[in-house]
mmCIF file of the C-alpha atoms, coordinates in Angstrom:
data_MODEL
# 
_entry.id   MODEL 
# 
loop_
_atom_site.group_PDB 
_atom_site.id 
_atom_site.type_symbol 
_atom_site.label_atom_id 
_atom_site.label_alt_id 
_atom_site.label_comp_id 
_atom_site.label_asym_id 
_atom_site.label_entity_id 
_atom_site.label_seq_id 
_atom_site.pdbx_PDB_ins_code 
_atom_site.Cartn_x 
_atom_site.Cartn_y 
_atom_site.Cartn_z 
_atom_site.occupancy 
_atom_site.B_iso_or_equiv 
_atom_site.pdbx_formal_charge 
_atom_site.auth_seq_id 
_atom_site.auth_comp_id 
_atom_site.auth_asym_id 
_atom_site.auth_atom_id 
_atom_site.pdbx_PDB_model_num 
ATOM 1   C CA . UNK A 1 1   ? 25.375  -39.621 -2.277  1.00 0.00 ? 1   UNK A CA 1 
ATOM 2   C CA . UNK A 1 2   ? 26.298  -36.340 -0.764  1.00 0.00 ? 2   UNK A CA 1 
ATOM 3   C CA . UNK A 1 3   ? 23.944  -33.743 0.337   1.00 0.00 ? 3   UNK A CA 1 
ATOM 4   C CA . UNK A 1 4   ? 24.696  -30.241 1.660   1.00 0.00 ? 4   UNK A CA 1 
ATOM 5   C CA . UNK A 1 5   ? 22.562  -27.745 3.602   1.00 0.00 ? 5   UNK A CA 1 
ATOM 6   C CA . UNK A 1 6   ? 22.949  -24.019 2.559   1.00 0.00 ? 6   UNK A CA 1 
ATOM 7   C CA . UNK A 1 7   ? 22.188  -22.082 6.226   1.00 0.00 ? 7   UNK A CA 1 
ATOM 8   C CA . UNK A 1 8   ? 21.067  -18.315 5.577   1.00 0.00 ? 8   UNK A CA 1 
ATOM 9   C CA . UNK A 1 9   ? 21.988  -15.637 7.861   1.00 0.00 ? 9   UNK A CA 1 
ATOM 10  C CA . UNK A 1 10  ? 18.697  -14.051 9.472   1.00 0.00 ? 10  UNK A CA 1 
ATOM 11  C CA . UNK A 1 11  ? 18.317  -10.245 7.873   1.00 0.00 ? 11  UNK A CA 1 
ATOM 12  C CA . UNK A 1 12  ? 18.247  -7.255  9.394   1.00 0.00 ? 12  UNK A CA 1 
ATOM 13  C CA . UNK A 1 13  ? 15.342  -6.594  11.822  1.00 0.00 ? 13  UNK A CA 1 
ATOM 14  C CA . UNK A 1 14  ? 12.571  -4.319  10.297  1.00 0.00 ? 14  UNK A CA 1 
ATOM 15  C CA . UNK A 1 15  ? 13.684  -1.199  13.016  1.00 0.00 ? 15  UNK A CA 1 
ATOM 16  C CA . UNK A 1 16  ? 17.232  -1.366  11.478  1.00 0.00 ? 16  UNK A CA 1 
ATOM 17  C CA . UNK A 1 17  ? 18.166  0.796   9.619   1.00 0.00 ? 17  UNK A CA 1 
ATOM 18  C CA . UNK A 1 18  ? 20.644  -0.836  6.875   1.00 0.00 ? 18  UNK A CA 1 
ATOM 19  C CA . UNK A 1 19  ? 23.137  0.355   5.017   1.00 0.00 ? 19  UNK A CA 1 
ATOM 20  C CA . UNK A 1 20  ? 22.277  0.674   0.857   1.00 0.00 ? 20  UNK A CA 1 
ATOM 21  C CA . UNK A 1 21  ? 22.993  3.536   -1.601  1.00 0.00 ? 21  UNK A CA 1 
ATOM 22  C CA . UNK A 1 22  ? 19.489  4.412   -2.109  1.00 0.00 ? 22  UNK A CA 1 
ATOM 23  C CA . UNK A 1 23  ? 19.414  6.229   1.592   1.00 0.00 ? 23  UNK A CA 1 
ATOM 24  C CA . UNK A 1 24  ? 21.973  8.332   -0.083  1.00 0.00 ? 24  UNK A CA 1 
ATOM 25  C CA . UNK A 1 25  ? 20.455  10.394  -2.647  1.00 0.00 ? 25  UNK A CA 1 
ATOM 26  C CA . UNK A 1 26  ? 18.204  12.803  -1.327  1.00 0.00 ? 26  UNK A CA 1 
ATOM 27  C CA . UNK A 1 27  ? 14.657  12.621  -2.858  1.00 0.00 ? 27  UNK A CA 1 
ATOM 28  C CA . UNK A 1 28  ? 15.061  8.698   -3.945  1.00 0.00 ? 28  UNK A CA 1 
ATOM 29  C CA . UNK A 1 29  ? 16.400  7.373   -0.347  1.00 0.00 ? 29  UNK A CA 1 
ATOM 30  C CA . UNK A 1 30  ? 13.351  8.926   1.499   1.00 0.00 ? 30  UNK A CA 1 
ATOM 31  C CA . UNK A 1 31  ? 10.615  7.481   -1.402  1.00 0.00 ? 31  UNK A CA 1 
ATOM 32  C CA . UNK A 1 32  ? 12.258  3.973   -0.728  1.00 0.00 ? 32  UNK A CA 1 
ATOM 33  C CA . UNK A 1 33  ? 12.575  4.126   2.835   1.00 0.00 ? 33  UNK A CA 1 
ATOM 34  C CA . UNK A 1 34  ? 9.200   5.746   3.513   1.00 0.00 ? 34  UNK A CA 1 
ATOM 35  C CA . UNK A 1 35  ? 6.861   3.870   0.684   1.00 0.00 ? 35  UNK A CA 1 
ATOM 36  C CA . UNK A 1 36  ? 8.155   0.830   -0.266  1.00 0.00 ? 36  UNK A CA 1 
ATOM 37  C CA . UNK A 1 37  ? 10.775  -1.023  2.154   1.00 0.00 ? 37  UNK A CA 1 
ATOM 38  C CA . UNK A 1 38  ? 8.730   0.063   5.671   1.00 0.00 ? 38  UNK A CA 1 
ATOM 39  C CA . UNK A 1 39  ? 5.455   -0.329  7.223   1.00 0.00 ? 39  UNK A CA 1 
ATOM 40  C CA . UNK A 1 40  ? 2.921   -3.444  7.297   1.00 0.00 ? 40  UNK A CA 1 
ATOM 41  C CA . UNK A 1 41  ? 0.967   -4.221  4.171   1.00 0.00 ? 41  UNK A CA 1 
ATOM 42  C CA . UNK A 1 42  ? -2.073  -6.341  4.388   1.00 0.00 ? 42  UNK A CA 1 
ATOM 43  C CA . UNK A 1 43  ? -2.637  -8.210  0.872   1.00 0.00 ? 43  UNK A CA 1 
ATOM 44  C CA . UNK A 1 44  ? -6.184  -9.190  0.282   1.00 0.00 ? 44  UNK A CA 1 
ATOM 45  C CA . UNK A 1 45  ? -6.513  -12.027 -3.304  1.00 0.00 ? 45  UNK A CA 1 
ATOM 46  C CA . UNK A 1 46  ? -9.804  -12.782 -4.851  1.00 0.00 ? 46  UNK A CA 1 
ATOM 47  C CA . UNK A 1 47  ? -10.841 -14.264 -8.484  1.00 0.00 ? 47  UNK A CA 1 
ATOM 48  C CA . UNK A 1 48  ? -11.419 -10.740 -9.507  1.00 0.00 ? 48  UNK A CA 1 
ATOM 49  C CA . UNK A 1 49  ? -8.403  -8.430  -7.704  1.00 0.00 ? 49  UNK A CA 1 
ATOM 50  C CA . UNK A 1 50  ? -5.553  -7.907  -5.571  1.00 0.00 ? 50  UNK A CA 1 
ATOM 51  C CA . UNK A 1 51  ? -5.524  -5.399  -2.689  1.00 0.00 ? 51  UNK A CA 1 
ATOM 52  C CA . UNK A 1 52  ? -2.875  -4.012  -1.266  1.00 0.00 ? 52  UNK A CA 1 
ATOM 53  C CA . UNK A 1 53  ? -3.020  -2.389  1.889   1.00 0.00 ? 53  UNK A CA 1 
ATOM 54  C CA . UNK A 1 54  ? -0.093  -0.340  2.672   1.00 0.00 ? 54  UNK A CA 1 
ATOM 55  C CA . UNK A 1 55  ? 0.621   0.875   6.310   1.00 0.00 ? 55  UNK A CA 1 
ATOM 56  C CA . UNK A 1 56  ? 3.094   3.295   6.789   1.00 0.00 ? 56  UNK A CA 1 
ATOM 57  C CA . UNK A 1 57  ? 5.626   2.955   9.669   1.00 0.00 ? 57  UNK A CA 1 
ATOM 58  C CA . UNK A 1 58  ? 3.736   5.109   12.576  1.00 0.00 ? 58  UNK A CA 1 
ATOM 59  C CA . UNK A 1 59  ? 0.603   5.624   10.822  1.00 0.00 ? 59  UNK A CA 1 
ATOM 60  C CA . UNK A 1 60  ? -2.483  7.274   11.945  1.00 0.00 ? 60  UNK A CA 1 
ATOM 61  C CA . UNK A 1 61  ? -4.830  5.327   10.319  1.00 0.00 ? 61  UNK A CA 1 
ATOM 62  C CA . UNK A 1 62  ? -4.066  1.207   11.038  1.00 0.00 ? 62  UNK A CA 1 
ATOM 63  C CA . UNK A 1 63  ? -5.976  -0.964  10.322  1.00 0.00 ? 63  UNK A CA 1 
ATOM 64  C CA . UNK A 1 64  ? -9.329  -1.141  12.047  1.00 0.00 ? 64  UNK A CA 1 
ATOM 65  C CA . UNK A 1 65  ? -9.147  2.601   11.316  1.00 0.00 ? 65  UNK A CA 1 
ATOM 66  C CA . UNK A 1 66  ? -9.337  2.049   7.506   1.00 0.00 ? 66  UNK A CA 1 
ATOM 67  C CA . UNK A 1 67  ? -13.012 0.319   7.583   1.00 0.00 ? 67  UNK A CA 1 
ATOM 68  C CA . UNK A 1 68  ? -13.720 4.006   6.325   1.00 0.00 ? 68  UNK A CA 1 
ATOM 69  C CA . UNK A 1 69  ? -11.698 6.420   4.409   1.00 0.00 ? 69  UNK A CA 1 
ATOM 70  C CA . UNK A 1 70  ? -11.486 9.035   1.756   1.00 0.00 ? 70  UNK A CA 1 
ATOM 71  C CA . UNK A 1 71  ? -9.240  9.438   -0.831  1.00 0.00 ? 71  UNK A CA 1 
ATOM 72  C CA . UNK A 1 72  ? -7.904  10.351  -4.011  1.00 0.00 ? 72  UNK A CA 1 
ATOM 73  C CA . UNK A 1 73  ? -7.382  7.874   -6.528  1.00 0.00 ? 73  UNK A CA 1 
ATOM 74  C CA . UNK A 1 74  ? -5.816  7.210   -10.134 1.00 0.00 ? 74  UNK A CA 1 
ATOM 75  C CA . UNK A 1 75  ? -7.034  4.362   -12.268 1.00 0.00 ? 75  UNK A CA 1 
ATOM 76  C CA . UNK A 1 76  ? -5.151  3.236   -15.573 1.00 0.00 ? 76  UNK A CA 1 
ATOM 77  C CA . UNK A 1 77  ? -5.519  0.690   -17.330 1.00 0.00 ? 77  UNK A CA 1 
ATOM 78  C CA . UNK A 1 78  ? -3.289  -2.681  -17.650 1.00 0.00 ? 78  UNK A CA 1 
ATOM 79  C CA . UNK A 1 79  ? -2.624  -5.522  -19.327 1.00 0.00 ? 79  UNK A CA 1 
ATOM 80  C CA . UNK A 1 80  ? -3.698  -3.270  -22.666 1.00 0.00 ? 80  UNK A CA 1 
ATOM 81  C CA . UNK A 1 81  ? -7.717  -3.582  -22.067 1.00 0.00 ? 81  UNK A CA 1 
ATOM 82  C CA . UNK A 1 82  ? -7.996  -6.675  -20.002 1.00 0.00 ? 82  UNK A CA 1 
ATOM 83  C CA . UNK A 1 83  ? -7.254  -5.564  -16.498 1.00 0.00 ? 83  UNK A CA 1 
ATOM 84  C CA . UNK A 1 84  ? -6.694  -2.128  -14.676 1.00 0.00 ? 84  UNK A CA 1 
ATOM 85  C CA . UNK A 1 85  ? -5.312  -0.814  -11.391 1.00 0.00 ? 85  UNK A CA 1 
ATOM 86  C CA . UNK A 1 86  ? -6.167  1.914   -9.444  1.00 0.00 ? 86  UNK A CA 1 
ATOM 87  C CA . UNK A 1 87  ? -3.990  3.957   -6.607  1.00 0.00 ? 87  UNK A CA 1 
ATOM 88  C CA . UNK A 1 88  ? -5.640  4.911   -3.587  1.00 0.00 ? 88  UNK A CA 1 
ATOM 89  C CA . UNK A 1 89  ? -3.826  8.159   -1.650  1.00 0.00 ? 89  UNK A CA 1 
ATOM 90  C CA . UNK A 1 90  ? -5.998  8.213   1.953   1.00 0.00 ? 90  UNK A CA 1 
ATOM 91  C CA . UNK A 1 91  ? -7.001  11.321  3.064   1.00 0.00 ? 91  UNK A CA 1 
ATOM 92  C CA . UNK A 1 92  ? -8.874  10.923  6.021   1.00 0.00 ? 92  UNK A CA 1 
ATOM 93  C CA . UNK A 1 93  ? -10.004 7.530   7.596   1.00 0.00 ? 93  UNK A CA 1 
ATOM 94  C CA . UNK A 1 94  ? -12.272 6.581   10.457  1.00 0.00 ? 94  UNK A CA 1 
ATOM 95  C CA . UNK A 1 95  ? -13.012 3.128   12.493  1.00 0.00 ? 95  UNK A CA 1 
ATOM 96  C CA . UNK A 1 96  ? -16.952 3.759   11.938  1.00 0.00 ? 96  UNK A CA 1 
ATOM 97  C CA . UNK A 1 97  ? -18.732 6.600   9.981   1.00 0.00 ? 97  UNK A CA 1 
ATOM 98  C CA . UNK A 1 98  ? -20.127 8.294   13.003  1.00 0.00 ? 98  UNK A CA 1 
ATOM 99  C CA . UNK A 1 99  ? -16.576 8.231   15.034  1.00 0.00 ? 99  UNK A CA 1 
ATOM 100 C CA . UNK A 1 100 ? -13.818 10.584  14.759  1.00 0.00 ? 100 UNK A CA 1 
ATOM 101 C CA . UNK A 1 101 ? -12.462 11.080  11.076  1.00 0.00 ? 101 UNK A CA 1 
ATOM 102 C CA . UNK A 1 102 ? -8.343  11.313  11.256  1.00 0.00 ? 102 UNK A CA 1 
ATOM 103 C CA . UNK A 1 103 ? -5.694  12.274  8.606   1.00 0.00 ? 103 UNK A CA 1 
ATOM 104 C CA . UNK A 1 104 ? -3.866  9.990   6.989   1.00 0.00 ? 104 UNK A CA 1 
ATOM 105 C CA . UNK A 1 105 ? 0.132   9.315   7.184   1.00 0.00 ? 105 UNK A CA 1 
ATOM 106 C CA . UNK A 1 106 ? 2.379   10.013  4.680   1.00 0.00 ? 106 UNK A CA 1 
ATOM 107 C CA . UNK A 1 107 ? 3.108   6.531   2.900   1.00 0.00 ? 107 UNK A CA 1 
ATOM 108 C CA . UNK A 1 108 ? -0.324  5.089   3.469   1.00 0.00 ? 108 UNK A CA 1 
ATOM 109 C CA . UNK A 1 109 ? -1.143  3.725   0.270   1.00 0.00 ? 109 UNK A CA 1 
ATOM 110 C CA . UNK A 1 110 ? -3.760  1.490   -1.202  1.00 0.00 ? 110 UNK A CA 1 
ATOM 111 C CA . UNK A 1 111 ? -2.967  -0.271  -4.659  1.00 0.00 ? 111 UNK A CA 1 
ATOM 112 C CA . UNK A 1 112 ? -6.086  -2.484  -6.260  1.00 0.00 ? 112 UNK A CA 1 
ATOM 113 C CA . UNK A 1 113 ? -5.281  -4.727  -9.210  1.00 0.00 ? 113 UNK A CA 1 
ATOM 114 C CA . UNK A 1 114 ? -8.219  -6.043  -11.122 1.00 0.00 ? 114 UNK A CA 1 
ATOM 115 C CA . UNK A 1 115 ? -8.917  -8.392  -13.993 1.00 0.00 ? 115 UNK A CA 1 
ATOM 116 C CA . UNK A 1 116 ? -11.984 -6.173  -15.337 1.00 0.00 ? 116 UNK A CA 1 
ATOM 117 C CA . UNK A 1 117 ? -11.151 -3.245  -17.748 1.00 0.00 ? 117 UNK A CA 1 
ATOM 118 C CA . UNK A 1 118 ? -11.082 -0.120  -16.679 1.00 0.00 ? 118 UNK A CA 1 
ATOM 119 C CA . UNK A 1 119 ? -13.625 2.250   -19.133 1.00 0.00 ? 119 UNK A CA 1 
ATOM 120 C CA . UNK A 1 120 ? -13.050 5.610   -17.013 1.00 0.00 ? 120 UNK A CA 1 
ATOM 121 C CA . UNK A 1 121 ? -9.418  5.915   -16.598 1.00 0.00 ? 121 UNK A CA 1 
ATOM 122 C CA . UNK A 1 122 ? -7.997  9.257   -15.160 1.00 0.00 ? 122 UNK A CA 1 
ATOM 123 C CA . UNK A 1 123 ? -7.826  10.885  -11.255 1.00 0.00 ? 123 UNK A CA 1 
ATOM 124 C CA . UNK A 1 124 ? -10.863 10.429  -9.282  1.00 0.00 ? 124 UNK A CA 1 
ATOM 125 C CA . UNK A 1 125 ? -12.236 10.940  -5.429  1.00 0.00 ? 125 UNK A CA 1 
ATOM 126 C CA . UNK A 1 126 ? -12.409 7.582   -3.304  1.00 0.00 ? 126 UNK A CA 1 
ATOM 127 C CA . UNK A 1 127 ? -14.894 7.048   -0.749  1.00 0.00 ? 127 UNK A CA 1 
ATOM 128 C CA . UNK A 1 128 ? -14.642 3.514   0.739   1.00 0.00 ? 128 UNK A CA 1 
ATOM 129 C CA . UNK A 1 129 ? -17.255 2.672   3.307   1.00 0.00 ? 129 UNK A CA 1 
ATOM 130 C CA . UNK A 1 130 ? -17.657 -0.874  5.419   1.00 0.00 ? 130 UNK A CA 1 
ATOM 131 C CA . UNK A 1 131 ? -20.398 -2.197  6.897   1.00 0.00 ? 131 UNK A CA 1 
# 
């Protein structure tokens, strides 16, 4: 019996910049390259939803920074009724409520996917506070 290994080439590095048609058109190449192929994203599962914490590539507000932040927000429902998501666009963000409140990046994102319905879809204001 004969067995075979496949070896994969390592990618690109994450500070590369690589070479795909996207980059080329105008509006679409910086969406991709600024919102969805870059940063750090922090994923957080539970029985009832999904987090995702997106952190654009030199952001203002990492991590620790995002224990407190304000927002605008759109929540639609998925799944038909079963489930529903809602986007979170930081505004402003601070490490505790009494320290000093900075802006947000452009590409900082937060994306929440639940498995409870949704009864007040539509734009809202998000304020997210930690203790």
């Amino acid at each position: 019996m004969l067995s075979s290994v496949a070896l994969a080439e390592p990618g690109p590095n994450a500070d590369q910049q690589t070479n795909n048609s996207l980059s080329a058109i105008p509006v679409v190449g910086f969406v991709t390259q600024r919102f969805m192929f870059t940063g750090q994203y922090q994923v957080k599962l539970t029985r009832q939803e999904m987090r995702i914490d997106h952190i654009a590539d030199q952001s203002s507000l990492p991590m620790p920074k995002r224990t407190c932040h304000i927002g605008i927000g759109y929540a639609t429902p998925i799944m038909g009724q079963t489930g529903s998501g809602l986007f979170e666009l930081p505004i402003f963000g601070a490490e505790q409520v009494t320290s000093q409140w900075t802006p947000a990046s452009l590409g900082d994102y937060i994306a929440h996917f639940s498995n409870t319905p949704t009864y007040n879809p539509g734009p809202r204001i998000v304020l997210t506070l930690k203790f």
